[in-house]
Every structure is written in structure tokens, then in C-alpha cells.
BAVO-201847 format. One record per residue: residue in three letters; x, y, z of N, C-alpha, C, O in turn. Coordinates in steps of 0.05 Angstrom, whole numbers, plus 5000, padded with zeros to 4 digits. Atoms other than C-alpha are relative to their C-alpha. Layout:
BAVO-201847
ALAXYZXYZXYZXYZ/...
END
This chain:
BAVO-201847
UNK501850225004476069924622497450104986496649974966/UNK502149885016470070354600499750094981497550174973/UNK499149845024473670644542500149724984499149744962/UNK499250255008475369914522497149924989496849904965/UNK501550095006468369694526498550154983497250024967/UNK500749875025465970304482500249944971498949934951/UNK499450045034470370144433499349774990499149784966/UNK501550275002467569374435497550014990496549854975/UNK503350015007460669594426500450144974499350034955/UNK500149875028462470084366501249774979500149734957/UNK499050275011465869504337498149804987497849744964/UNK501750125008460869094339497450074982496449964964/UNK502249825026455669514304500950024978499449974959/UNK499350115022459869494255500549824978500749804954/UNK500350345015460168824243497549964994497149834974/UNK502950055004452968804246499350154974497950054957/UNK500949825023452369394196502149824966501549854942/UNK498650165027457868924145498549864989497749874966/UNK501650145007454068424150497349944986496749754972/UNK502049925007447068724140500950054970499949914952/UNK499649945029450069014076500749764984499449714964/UNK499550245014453368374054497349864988497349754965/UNK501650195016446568054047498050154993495850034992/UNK501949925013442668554021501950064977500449974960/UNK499050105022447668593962500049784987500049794962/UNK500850245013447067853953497550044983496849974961/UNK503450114996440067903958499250144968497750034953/UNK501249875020439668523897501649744979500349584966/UNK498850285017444767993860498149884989497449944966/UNK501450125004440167513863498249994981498049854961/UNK501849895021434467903836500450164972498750304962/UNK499349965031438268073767499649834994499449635009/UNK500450285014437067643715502949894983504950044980/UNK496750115002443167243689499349914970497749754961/UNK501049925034444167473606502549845000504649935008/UNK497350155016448966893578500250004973499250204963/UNK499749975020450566773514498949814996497749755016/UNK501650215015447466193476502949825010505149925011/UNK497950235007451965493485500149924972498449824958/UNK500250215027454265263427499549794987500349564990/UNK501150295014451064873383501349944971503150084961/UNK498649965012452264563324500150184974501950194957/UNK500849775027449065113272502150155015502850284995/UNK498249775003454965593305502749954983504250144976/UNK498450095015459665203266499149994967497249874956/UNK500249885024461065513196498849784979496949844964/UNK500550215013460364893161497249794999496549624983/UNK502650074995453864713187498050245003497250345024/UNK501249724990449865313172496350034985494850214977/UNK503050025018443065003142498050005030498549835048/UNK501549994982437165243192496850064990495850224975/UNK503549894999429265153202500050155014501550225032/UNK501549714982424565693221501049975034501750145049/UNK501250084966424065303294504250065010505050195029/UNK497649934987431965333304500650294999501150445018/UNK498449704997434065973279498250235011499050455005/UNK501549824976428766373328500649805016498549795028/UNK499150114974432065833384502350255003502550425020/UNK497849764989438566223365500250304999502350415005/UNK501149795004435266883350499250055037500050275046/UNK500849884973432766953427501449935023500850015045/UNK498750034982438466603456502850204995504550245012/UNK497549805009443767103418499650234993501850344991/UNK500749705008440267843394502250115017502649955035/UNK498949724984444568373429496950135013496350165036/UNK502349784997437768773425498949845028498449965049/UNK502450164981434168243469501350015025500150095045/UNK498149994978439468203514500150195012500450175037/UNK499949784989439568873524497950175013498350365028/UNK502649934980431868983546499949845015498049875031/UNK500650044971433168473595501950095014501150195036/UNK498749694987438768883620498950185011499550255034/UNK502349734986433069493626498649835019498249935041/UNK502350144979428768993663501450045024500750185042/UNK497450094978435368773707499350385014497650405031/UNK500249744993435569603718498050085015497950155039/UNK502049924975428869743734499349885026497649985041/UNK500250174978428669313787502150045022501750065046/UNK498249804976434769543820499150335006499450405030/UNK501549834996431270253813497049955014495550145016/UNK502449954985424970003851501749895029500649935050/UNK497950094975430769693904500350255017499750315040/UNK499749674980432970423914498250095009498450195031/UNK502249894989425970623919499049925024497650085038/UNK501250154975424370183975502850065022502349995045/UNK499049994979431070394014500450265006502250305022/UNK500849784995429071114014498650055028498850245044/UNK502749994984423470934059501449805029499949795049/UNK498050184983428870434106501350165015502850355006/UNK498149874977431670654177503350014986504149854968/UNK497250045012438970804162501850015021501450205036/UNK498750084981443870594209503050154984503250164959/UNK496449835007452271014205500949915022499849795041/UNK497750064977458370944246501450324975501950344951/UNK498449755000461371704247502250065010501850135033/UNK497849964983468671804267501650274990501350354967/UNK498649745008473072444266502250065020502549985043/UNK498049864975479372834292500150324989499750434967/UNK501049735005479273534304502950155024503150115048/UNK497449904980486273934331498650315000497850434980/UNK499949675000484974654357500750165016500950095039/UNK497449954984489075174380499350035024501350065037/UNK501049944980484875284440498849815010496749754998/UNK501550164988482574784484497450045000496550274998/UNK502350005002475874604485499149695013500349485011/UNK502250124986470674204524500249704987501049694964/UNK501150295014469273404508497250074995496150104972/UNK502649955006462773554517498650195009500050365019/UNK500749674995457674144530500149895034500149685047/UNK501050064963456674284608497449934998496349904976/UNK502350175006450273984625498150205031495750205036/UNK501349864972449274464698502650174992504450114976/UNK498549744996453175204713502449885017501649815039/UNK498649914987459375134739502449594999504449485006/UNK499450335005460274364720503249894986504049924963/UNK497149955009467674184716500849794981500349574990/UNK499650175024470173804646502349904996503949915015/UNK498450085003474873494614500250224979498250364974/UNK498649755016479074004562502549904984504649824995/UNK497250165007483873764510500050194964498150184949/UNK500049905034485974164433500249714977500449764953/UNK500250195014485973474402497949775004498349575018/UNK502750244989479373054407499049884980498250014960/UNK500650255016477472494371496749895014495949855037/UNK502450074991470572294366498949774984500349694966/UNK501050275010465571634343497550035009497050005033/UNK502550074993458371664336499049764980499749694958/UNK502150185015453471154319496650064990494549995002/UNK503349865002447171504280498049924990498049914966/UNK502650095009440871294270497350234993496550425007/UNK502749874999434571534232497449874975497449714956/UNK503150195014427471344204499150194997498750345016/UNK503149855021422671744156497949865014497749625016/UNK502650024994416171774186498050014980496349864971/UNK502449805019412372254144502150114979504350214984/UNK498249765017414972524077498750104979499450164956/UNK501349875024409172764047498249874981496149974971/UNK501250165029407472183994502149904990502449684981/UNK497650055021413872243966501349714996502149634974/UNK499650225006415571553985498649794981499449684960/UNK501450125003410871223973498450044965497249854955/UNK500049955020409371523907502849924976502249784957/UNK499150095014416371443874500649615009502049504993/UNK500150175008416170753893497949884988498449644985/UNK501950185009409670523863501650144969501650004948/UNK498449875022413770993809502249744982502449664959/UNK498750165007418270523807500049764992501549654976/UNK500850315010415269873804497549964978496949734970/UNK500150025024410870113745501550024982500849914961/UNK498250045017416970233711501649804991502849794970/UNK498650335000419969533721497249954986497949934962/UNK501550115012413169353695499549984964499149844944/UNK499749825038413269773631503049884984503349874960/UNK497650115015419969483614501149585001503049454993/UNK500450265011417868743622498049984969498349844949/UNK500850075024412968893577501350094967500649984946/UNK498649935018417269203528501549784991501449684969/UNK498050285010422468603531497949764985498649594968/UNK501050195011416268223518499250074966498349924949/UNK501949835030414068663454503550014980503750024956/UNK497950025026422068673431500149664994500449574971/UNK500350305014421367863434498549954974499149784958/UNK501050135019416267893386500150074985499449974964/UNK498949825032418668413341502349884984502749894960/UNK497450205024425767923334497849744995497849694971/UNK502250295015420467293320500650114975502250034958/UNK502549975030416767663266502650144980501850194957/UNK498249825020423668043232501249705003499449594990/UNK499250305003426667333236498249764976498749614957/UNK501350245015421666953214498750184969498350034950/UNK499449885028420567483150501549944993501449754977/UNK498050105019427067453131500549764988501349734964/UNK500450295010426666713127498549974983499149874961/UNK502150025033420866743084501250174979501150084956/UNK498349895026424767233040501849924982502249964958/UNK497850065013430266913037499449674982501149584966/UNK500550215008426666223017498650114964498950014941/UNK501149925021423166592967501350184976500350234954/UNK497149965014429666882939501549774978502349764955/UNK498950195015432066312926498549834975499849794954/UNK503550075020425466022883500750184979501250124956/UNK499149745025426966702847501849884980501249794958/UNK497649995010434066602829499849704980500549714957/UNK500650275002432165772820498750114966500150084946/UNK501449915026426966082759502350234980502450204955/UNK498149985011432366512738502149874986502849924963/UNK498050235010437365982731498649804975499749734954/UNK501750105021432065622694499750124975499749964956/UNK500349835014431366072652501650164973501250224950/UNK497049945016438366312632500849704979501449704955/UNK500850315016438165472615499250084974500450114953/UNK501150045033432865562566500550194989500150144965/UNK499149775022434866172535502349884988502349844963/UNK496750185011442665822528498449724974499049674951/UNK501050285020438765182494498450244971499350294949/UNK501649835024433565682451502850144977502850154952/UNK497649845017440466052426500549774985499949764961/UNK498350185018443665432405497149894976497949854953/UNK501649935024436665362361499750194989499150164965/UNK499349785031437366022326502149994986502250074963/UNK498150035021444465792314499349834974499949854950/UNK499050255024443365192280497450074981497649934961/UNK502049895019436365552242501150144994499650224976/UNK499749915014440966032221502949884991504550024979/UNK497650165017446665542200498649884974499849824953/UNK501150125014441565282165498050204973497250114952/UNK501149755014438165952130496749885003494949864987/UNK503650005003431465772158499050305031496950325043/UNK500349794974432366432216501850194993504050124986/UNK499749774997433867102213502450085022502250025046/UNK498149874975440367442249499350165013501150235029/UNK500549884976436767872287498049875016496849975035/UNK501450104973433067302315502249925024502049935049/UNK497550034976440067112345501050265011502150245033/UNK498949764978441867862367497250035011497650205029/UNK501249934982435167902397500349815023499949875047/UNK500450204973436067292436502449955020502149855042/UNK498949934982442967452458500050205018501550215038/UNK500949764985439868122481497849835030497849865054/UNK502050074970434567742525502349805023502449815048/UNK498350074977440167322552502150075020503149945039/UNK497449854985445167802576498550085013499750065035/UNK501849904985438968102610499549855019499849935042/UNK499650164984437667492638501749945025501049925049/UNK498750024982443767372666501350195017503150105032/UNK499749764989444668102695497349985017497350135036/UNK502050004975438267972734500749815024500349835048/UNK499650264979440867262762502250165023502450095046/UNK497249974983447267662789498550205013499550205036/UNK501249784989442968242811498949815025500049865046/UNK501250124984438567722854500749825015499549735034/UNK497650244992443867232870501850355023502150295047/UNK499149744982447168002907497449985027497749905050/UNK502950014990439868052933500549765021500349835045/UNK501050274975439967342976502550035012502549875031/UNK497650034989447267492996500250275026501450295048/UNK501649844973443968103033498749875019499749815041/UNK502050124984438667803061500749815019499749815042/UNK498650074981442767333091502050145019502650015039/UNK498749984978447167713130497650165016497450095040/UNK501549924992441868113148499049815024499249875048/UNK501050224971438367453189502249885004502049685019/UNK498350144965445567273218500550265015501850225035/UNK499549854987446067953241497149975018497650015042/UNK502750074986438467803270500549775022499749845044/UNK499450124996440767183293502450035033502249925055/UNK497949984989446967403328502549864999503949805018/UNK497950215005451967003292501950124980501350334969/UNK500249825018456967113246500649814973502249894956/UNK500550155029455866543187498250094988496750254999/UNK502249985012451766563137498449814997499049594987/UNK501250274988445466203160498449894962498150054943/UNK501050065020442165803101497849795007498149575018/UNK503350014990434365703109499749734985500749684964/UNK500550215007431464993105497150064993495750145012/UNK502749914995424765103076498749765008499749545003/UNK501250244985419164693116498249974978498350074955/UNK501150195032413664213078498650174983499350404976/UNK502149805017408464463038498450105014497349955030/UNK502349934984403664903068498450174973499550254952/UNK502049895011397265193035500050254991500850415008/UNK499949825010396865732993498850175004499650384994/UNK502349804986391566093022500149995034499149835050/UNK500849994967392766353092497750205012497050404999/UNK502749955000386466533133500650105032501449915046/UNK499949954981387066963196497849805017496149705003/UNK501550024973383266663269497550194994495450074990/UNK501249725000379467353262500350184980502450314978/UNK499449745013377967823209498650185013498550374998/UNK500949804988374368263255501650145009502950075029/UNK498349774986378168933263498550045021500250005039/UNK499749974968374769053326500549875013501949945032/UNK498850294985375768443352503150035010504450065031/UNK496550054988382668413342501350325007503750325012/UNK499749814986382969183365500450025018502350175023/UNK501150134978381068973426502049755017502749725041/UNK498350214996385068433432503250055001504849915014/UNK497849884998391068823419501050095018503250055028/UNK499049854974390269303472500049935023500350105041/UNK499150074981390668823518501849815011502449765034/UNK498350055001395568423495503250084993505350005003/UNK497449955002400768763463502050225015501450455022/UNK498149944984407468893499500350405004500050545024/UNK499649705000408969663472497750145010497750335027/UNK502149814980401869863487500450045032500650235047/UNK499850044970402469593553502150105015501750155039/UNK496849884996409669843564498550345011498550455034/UNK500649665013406570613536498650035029499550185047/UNK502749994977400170503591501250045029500550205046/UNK498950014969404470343652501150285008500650425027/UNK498249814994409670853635497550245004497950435019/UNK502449664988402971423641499449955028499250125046/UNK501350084966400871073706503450085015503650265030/UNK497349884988408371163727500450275007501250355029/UNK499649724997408671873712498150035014498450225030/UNK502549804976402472013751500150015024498550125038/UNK499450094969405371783814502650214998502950365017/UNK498149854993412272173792498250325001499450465017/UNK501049824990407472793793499050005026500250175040/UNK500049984969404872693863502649985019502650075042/UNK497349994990412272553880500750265009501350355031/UNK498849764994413873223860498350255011499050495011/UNK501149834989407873513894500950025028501450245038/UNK499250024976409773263960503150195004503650225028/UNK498049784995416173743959499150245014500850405022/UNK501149774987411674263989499149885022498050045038/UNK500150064979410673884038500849825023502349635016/UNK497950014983412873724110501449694999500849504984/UNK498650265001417873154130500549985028501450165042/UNK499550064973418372794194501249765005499949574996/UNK498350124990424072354225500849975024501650135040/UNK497850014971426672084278502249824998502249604985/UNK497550015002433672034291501849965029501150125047/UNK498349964980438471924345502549845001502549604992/UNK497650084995445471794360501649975028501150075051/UNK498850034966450471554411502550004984503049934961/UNK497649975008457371694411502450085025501650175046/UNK498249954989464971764439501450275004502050404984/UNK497649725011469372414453502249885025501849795047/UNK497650104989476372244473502550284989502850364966/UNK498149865005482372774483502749794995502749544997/UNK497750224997489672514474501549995021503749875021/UNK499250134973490672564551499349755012500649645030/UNK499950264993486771934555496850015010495349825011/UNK502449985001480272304574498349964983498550054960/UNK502350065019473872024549497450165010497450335028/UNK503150034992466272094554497549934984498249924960/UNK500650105022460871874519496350194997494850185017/UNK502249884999454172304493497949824984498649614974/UNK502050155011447572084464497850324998498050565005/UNK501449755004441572464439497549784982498449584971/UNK501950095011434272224410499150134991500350334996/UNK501749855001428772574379498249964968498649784952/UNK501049995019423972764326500850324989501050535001/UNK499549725020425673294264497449984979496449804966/UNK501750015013420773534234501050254970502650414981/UNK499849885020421573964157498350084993496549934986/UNK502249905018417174464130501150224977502450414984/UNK499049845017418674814067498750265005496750204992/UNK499649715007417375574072500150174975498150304969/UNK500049855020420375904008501949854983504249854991/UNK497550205023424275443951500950274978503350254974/UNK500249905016424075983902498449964976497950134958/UNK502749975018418675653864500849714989499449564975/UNK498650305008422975013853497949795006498049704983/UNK501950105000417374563870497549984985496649774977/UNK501449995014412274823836501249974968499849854952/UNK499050175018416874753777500249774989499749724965/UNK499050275007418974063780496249905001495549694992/UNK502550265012410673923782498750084975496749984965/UNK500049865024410574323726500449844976498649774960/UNK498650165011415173933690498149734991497149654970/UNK500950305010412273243704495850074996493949914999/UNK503449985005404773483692500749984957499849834940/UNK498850005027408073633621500449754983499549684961/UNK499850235016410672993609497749855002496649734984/UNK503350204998404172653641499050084970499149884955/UNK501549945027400873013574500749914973499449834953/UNK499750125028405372853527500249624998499949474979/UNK501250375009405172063547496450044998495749964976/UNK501850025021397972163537499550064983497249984980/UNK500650015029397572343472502549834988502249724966/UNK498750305021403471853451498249745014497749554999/UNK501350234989399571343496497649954973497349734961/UNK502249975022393071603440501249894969500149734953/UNK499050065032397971573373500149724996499049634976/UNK500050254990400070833404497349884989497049814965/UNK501749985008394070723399497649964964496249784955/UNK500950005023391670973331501549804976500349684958/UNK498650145015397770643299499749675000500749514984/UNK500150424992395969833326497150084986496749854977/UNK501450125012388769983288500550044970499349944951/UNK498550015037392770183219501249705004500149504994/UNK498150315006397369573227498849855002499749674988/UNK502450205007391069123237498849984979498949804962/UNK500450095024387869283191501550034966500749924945/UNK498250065027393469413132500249695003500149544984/UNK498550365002395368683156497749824992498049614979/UNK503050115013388068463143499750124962499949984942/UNK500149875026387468903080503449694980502749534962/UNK498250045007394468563060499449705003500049584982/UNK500850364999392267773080498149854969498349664954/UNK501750015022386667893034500649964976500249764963/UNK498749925029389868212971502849744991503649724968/UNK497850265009395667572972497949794994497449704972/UNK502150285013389867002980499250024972499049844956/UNK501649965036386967312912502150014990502249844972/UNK498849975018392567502887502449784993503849804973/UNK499850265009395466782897499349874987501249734979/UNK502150125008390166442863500550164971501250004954/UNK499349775032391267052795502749875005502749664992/UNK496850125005398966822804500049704984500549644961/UNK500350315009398066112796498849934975499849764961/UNK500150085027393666142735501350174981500750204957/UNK499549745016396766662710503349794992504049764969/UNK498750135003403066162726499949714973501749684956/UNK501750225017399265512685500150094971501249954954/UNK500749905021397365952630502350154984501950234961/UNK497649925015404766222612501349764999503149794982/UNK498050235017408065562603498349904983499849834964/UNK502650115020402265302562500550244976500650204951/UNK499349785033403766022519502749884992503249754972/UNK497050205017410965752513500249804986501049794962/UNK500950215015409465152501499750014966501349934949/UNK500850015022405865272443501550214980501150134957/UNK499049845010410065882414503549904991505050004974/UNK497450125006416465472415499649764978501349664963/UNK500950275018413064912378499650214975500550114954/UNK500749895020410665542329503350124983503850164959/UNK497149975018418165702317501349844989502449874967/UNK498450195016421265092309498949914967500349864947/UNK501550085025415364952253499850174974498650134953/UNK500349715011417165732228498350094993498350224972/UNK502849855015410165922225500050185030497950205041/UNK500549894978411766322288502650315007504850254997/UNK498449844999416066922302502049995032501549875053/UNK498050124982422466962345499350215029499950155052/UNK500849864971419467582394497649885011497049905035/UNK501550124972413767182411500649725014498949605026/UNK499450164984417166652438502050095026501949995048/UNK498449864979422667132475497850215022498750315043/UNK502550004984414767392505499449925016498849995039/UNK501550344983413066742521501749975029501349975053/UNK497750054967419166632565500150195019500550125042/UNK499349764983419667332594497349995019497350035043/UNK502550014980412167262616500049725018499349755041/UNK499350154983413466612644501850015020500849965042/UNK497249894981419866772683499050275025500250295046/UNK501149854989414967422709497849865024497249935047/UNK502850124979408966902734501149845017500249775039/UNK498550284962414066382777501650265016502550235039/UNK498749844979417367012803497350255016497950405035/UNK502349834987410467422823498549665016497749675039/UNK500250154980408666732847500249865027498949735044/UNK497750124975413966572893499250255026499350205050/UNK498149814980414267302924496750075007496450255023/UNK501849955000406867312922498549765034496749805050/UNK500550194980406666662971501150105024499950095046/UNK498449834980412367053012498550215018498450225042/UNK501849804979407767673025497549865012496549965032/UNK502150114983402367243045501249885029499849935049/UNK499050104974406566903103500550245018499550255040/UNK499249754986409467573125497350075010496650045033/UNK503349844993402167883126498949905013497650045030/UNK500650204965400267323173501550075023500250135043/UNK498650034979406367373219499750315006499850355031/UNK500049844991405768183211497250045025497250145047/UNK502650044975398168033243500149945028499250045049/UNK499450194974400267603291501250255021500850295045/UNK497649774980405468233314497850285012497650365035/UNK501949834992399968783309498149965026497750125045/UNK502050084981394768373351501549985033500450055055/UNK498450004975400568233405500249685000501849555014/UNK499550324994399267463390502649855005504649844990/UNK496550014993404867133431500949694985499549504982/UNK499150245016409466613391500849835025502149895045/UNK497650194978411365993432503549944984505249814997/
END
């Protein structure tokens, strides 16, 4: 009957210990974050593949791999500050064993001189052990604050890769809009050169034009049309490029939005300002910062190895021979750990992390130096497009007005046939420094926006 109810009680601890685990597995479950894939919409269908800025960053942050995969690290560090916190957690076992030997031997020790036992070469035993960290130095308590700057440093990271796919998204889009504008003036172009030819033919059907105004002008048009195919290659990149951004695998085709102004004008041209403003918004800084505060806790971690550790522990348990004899022992107490001599292993490992502490501060410093270059190039660079929008445009005005008039000077033959193949070539140069000139101005905004840390909704 007493052997019965042993085994009832070990039983039950068991169930208690299933269950305990059952819902603290739920429970880490829970606290992952749940990475789906995008539902399909109807831009994933090949046939529908025309997208604005505002959709294709919907399916840009609902489909990256990349993005997906720093909230993955997030998902991670967070089960790494889980472990950290069950370091520092009583730990409850169920121990069982069998043990044959050729010599009989004791169930359990004598307990008084002369104390008569039970004796069996096959004994089977079942404890139930318990123990709790008291004291360990720091060490706890160090790698977990270890740990939950590191979950911290890798939200902000996921938040700093969100805005790196924005801003490589929303470039390409402007590239690829401004591609097309290109190719559009190209096509134009190849046009009027095809029309201009068929006027050197019929001026030299007529002996009022020169045959090398017609081989020069099939020279400018083969050129022509070796640029259209060159740039027409060019947008056929660029697009896969933003469905590989995207996470798709059509080729997306950019709806450009209305008109916007030709002159864009930062919030702030103050580089300190937005210096300032950087380092306390943007994600990688903030990522860089945690991860030093992290390591400074994993160096006190590995200071605490020199020193002591204290537990208490105790167990209860069965010994049973296979004559049928039982008995049952127990035992409580406190252990205490003091290191003595490692071989130097300790002072190593704070060796180590004092090392890395140094070198995240000075990448924490480079960090740093590099967000006030990318401010101000992106300021320097806002600047140099506003002007040099404004030079495009008349510079645009002022080459069809040369055409204009240079085509009127040929047809009238008081004009020669290279300055009209001029005319066009400098025109064809001012709508394509136009176009790509409006392009870097948008980028040089959105690169601002990325330097400063400004967050996109």
C-alpha cells in the first residue's frame, strides 16, 4: 500500500510538471510574431500588373523576404530573453534509474551503527529534484537585461530595414517612371529623325540636298535607335529589380501620380537640426546604441564567473529491490560554489567581451559620423536638383525653339543639315537631363527622409 501511494504521488508530479510545460510553450508561442505571406490581391495577377507608389510599398512590406526575416530576428530575440528569464527559475525533475550489481548492496545508507537494511543486486530508484539559484553573482541578472536589450536592438533594426525597403522601393519607382519619359523622348525622336530622312530624300530627289546630308542623318538615326534599345534594356532591369523588391514575380508597371512641383524643399535645412534628430530617431543608430548597452551587461556577465553561486536544492525519492523491498529517502539544503582556480578562463572570457564592448564603440562613433555625411550629401543633393531643375527646363524651352528655327532654316536651304541634326540631339539631351533631373530630386528627398530616420506611414 505504501509503495502504491509513492508511486501515485510521483505520478502526479508529473502531470503537474506536463502540464506546467504545456503552457509555458503555449505561452512562448504566443509571444512570436505570426510572418504570413501577403493575401492575394489583384496586382498578384500577371495581367494586372499596373501599380501606384501607395500600393506597391502595401505589397513591398507585406512580401520582402528581407522584412520578413528581421521579424524572424525579433521572433528570436525574444525567445532568447525567455531563456534568460528561465535561468533564474526553480527547476523542478522526475529522476528514475536501474542499477544491477554483482554484490548486493544497501537500499539506503544506515542512518545509526548496527541498523539492519534491506539488500538487493538489482535496485531501481525515482527521485523528484528540486533547485533554486539564490545568488549567482550578477550573472543572472546581467545576461538577462543582456537579453532584452538585444530584443530591443533588433526591433529597432526591423524598424530601420522597413524604411530602407520604403526608400529602395519608392526610388526605383521614380526611376523607373523616369525611364520611361526617357525612352517616350527617344521614341519621339527616332519619329522625327524617320520624318527629317524622308526630307533629305525628297531634297535630294529633287537636287536641292547633298548625299551626305542623307548619310549623316542615317548615321544620327541608327544612333538613335541603338540608344532606344539600350534604354528600353535599362527599364526592363529596373523592373525586375522592384518585383524582386516587391516580392513578386511579374513585372510591376508604375502608375505615375499627378503633377507635383518641381522644386522640392526639405522641413529643415539645418544639418544640426536634423543631426539631432537622427540620432534619436533612426532605427540602425538605435539598433548600434542598444547593442553597446547590451554588451556592457554581457561584460559584467562574464565578470560574475569569479564569483560565488548559491542554491538550494532538495530531493525526495524511491529505492526499490526486485524482492519487493522499498524505502523512500529525502534530503534538503543549500550549495554553495566558489571558484578557486579556472586556469584563467574567466578572466579571458572578460577579456573578450571588454574587446567587443570597444569595438561597438567605435562602430557605435563611425555610425555616427556616417548619418552626418548622408544628411548633409542629401541636403547638398536637394539643393543642386532645385537649381538644376530650373537650368533643365530652360535649357529644355530654349532647344525646341533652336529646332524650331533650324528646321525652318533647312527646309528654306539657307541652313545646313548638321545644325539641324544639333538641334535635335541637344533637344533629345534637355527632355532627358530633365526627366532624370526631376528623378534625383525625388530620390534626394526620400534619401533625407531615410538619413534623418523620418518614419513613412
Amino acid at each position: 500500500m505504501y509503495m502504491r501511494r509513492v508511486i501515485h504521488s510521483i505520478f502526479l508530479i508529473l502531470l503537474i510538471l506536463i502540464v506546467y510545460k504545456t503552457n509555458v510553450s503555449a505561452g512562448v508561442e504566443q509571444a512570436l510574431p505570426t510572418v504570413v505571406s501577403a493575401p492575394k490581391t489583384e496586382n498578384d495577377d500577371p495581367d494586372n500588373t499596373k501599380l501606384t507608389l501607395e500600393s506597391a510599398l502595401h505589397i513591398a512590406l507585406a512580401n520582402n523576404p528581407e522584412l520578413a526575416a528581421s521579424q524572424w530576428d525579433v521572433a528570436a530575440a525574444k525567445g532568447r530573453v525567455g531563456t534568460a528569464m528561465a535561468t533564474g527559475r526553480p527547476t523542478l525533475a522526475f529522476e528514475g534509474g536501474y542499477q544491477h550489481h554483482l554484490d548486493n548492496q544497501r537500499l539506503i545508507s544506515a542512518r545509526y551503527n548496527g541498523e539492519p537494511g534491506d539488500f538487493g543486486d538489482d535496485i531501481f530508484r525515482g527521485n523528484v529534484i528540486f533547485k533554486l539559484p539564490i545568488y549567482t553573482g550578477g550573472r543572472f541578472t546581467s545576461e538577462l537585461e543582456s537579453a532584452e536589450l538585444l530584443k530591443a536592438a533588433e526591433e529597432h533594426r526591423l524598424v530601420q530595414t522597413r524604411e530602407e525597403l520604403i526608400f529602395n522601393v519608392s526610388s526605383t519607382f521614380h526611376i523607373l517612371l523616369g525611364q520611361r519619359e526617357v525612352i517616350r523622348s527617344l521614341e519621339f525622336a527616332v519619329g522625327a529623325m524617320e520624318s527629317h530622312l524622308r526630307q533629305v530624300q525628297d531634297l535630294l530627289a529633287a537636287q536641292k540636298a547633298a548625299r551626305v546630308d542623307l548619310l549623316r542623318t542615317e548615321v544620327r538615326l541608327a544612333n538613335l535607335r541603338y540608344n532606344l534599345v539600350t534604354e528600353q534594356n535599362a527599364l526592363s532591369t529596373q523592373r525586375r529589380l522592384l518585383a524582386n523588391l516587391l516580392g513578386v514575380t511579374f513585372d510591376p508597371e508604375p502608375i505615375p501620380p499627378g503633377e507635383q512641383p518641381g522644386e522640392m524643399v526639405p522641413g529643415s535645412s539645418d544639418p544640426a537640426e536634423l543631426i539631432v534628430f537622427a540620432l534619436q530617431t533612426r532605427g540602425d543608430f538605435l539598433a548600434a546604441r542598444t547593442r553597446l548597452e547590451a554588451q556592457s551587461q554581457r561584460v559584467e556577465a562574464a565578470k560574475s564567473g569569479s564569483r560565488p553561486t548559491v542554491s538550494l536544492f532538495g530531493s525526495y525519492g524511491l529505492r526499490a529491490d526486485d524482492a519487493g523491498d522499498q524505502d523512500d529517502i529525502g534530503s534538503a539544503g543549500l550549495l554553495m560554489t566558489l571558484p578557486v582556480f579556472d586556469g584563467g578562463l574567466v578572466d579571458a572570457k572578460v577579456e573578450t567581451e571588454r574587446a567587443v564592448l570597444a569595438a561597438s564603440q567605435d562602430r557605435l562613433k563611425k555610425l555616427e559620423l556616417q548619418i552626418r555625411r548622408e544628411i548633409e550629401i542629401a541636403l547638398l543633393d536637394i539643393r543642386s536638383s532645385n537649381e538644376r531643375i530650373n537650368a533643365a527646363r530652360q535649357s529644355l524651352e530654349q532647344a525646341g525653339e533652336s529646332l524650331r528655327i533650324e528646321q525652318m532654316k533647312y527646309s528654306l536651304s539657307s541652313g545646313s543639315i548638321l545644325d539641324v541634326l544639333d538641334a535635335q540631339s541637344a533637344l533629345l539631351q534637355s527632355e532627358t537631363n530633365y526627366t532624370r533631373v526631376r528623378v534625383d530630386s525625388r530620390i534626394a528627398m526620400a534619401r533625407l527622409k531615410l538619413a534623418t530616420g523620418e518614419k513613412e506611414q
